[in-house]
N, C-alpha and C positions, 0 to 999 in steps of 0.2 A: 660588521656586515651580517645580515640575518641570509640564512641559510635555507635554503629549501626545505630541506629532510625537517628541519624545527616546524617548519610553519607542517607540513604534513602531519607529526606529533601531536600538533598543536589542536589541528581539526579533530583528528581521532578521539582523542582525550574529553576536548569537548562534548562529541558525540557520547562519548563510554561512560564519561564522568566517573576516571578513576585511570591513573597513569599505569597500573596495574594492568589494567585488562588492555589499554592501547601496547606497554611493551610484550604480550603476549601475543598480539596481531600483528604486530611487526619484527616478532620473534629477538626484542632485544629484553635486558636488565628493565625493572624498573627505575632504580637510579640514573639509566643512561636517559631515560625519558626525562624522568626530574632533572635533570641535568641541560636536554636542551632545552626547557621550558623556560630554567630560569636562565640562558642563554638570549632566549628572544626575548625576555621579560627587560634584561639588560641593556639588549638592545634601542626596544622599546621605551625602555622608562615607565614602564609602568607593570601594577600586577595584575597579571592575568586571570589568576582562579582563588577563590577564599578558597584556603583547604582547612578542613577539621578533621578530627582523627577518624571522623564514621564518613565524610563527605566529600567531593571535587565538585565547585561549580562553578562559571564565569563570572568573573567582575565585571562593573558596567561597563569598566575598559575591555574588559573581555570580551563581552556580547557586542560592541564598539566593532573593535577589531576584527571579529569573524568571517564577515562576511569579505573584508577586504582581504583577507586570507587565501580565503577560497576562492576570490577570481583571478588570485593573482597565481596559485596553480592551474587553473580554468585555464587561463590565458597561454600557460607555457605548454599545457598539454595540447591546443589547440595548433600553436607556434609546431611542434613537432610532427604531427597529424600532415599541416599543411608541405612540410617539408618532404615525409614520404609520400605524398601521393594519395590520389583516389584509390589506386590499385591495392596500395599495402594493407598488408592483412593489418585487425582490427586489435589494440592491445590496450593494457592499460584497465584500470579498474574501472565497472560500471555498478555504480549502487540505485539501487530500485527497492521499493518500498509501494504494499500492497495489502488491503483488506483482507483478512484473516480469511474468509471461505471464497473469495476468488482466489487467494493467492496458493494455499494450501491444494487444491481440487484441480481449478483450472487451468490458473497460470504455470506453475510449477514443473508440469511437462514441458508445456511451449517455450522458457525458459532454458529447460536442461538441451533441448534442439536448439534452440539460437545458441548457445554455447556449443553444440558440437559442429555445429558451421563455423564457429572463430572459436578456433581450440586454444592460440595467444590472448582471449580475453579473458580477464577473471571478472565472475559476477558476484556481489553482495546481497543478498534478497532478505530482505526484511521487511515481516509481515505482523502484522496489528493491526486492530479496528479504533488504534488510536490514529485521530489525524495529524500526519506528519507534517514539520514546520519546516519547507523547503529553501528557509534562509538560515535556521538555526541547526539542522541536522545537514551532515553530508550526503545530500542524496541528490543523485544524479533526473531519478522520475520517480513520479510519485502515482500509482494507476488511482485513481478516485470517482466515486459514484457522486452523484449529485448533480446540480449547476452551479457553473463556476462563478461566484460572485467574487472575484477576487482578482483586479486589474494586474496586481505585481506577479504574476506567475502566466508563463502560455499552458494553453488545457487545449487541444488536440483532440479528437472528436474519438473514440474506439469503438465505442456501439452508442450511438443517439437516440438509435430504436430502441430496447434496453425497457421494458415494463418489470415491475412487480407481478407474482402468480402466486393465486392459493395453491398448497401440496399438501399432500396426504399420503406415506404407504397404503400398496393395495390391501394390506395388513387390518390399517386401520379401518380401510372404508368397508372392506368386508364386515367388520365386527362393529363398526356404529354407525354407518350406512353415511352417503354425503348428502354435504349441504345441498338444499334446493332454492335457495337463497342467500341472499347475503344477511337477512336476518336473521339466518338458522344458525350462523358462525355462533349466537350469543350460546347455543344449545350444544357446542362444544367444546374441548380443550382446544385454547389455540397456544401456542407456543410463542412467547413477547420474547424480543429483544431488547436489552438496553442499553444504551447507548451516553457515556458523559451525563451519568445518574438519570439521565429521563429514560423513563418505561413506555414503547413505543405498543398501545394497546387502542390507538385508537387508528384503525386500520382507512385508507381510502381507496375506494373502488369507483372509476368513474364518476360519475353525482351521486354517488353513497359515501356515508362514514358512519361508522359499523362499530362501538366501545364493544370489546373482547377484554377476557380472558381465561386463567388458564393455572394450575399449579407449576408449571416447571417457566423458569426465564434466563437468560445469560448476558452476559454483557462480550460475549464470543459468537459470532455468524456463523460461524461453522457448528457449533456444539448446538446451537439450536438445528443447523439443518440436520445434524446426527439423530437428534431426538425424532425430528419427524421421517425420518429413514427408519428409526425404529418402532414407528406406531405408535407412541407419545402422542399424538395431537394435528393439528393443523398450523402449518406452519404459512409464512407470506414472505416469501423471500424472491429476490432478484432473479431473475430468468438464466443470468450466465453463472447465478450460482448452483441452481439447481438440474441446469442443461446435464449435466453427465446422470445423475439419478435419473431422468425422464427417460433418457433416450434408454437405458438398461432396464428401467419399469422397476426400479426401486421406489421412484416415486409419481404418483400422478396428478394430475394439474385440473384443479376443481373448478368450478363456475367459467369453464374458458370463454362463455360469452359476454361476460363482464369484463372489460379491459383494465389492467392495474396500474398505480401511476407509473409513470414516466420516470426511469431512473436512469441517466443515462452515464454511461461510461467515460470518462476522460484521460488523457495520458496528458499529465501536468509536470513542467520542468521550470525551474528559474529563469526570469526573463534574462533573455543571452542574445547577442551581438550575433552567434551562431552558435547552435548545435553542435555539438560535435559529430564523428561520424559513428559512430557508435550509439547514440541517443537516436540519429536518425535512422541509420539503418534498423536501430530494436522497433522504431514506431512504425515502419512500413513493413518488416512482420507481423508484428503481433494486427495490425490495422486489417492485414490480408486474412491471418488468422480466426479476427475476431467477426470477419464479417459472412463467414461460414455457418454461426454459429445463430444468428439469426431466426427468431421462430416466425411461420409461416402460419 
């Protein structure tokens, strides 16, 4: 008979890729982990992970099996949920996964507050400007910029309004004056992101596109809006990333009568039969939260 606690081993390990760092978060041996693995492996009949002495990664049976893993804890935590009630306080682990300079600046507060309203919930918050695969990682929501072109997942609207804005510290515009155009960006450092090897230098402002650049670049959102906090350059970054810098006048928002694309916010979770209350109640604050922040 396969066991719960195995298949939860099971997920972790997958995420961790490495039975080490899963019996460390679940505060057991690592043997005890190897242990249930090859438990459900026997169950199963089949193997679950190629291990090498430098690596853990799923077999096709493994990548197979995942997903039917994870619904079938989905389903028992749901099963219990329904059993205490609307009323019961909110428990249980919630993992969420966020863009490096929303998650770092913005979210991160908003987060440590929904958790001191449900002191019984424990949060996992992991944050990359890598995009995460909400069938292959444990993650309960996933916040994401862009448009959702992807049927197998719900994306939940959190800011639709949501533009791109040029920034510049007052620092900087002091000392090399601003642009008076959007041509003039060629006439100075702009600060490029990169993103999954492409270098994002060809900027679009309304019916302009503008090839920039610049000596300094990242493949981290936040470490670029550092740079242009510190007078580095001209940065182009998202409105809800740069919201807390504006409003303190660490940084200021150049050509504001050029509007920048459209990026807008989503709160993306696995398509599910139902939510749970925990997924739901995080998207009708953060939803409340986010629509505060709105530039006028």
């Amino acid at each position: 008979m396969i066991r719960i606690d195995d298949l939860g081993l099971f997920l972790r390990s997958a995420a961790l890729g490495s039975f080490t760092a899963a019996a460390v978060e679940a505060n057991l041996l690592p043997g005890q982990v190897a242990a249930a693995i090859k438990r459900l492996e026997r169950e199963l009949q089949v193997r679950l992970f190629t291990r090498t002495t430098r690596s853990l990664r799923l077999s096709a049976e493994g990548e197979q099996y995942l997903p039917t893993a994870r619904g079938v804890l989905e389903q028992l935590a749901l099963g219990q949920e329904r059993l205490r009630g609307d009323n019961a306080p909110l428990r249980g682990t919630l993992q969420i996964a966020a863009p490096s300079d929303l998650g770092r600046n913005l979210l991160l507060p908003m987060l440590t507050e929904f958790r001191r309203q449900h002191p019984e919930l424990t949060l996992r918050f992991l944050v990359s400007d890598q995009v995460t695969n909400l069938f292959r990682d444990p993650v309960d929501v996933a916040l994401r910029y862009g448009w959702n072109a992807d049927a197998n997942y719900i994306a939940l609207p959190l800011a639709p309004w949501n533009r791109r804005v040029l920034v510049a510290s007052p620092d900087y515009v002091a000392r090399h004056g601003a642009p008076a155009s959007i041509d003039d960006l060629t006439r100075h450092p702009c600060l490029l992101y990169l993103q999954n090897g492409r270098l994002h230098d060809r900027w679009e402002l309304g019916a302009h596109t503008v090839q920039v650049a610049g000596p300094l670049f990242s493949d981290d959102a936040d470490v670029v809006r550092r740079w242009a906090v510190a007078g580095e350059g001209i940065a182009y970054k998202c409105w809800l990333d740069v919201y807390a810098e504006v409003q303190a006048q660490r940084l200021v928002v150049l050509l504001p009568e050029i509007p920048g694309d459209v990026y807008p916010l989503s709160f993306a979770c696995p398509h599910r039969g139902q939510m749970s209350r925990a997924v739901t109640q995080l998207y009708q604050y953060l939803n409340q939260q986010f629509s505060a922040l709105e530039r006028q």
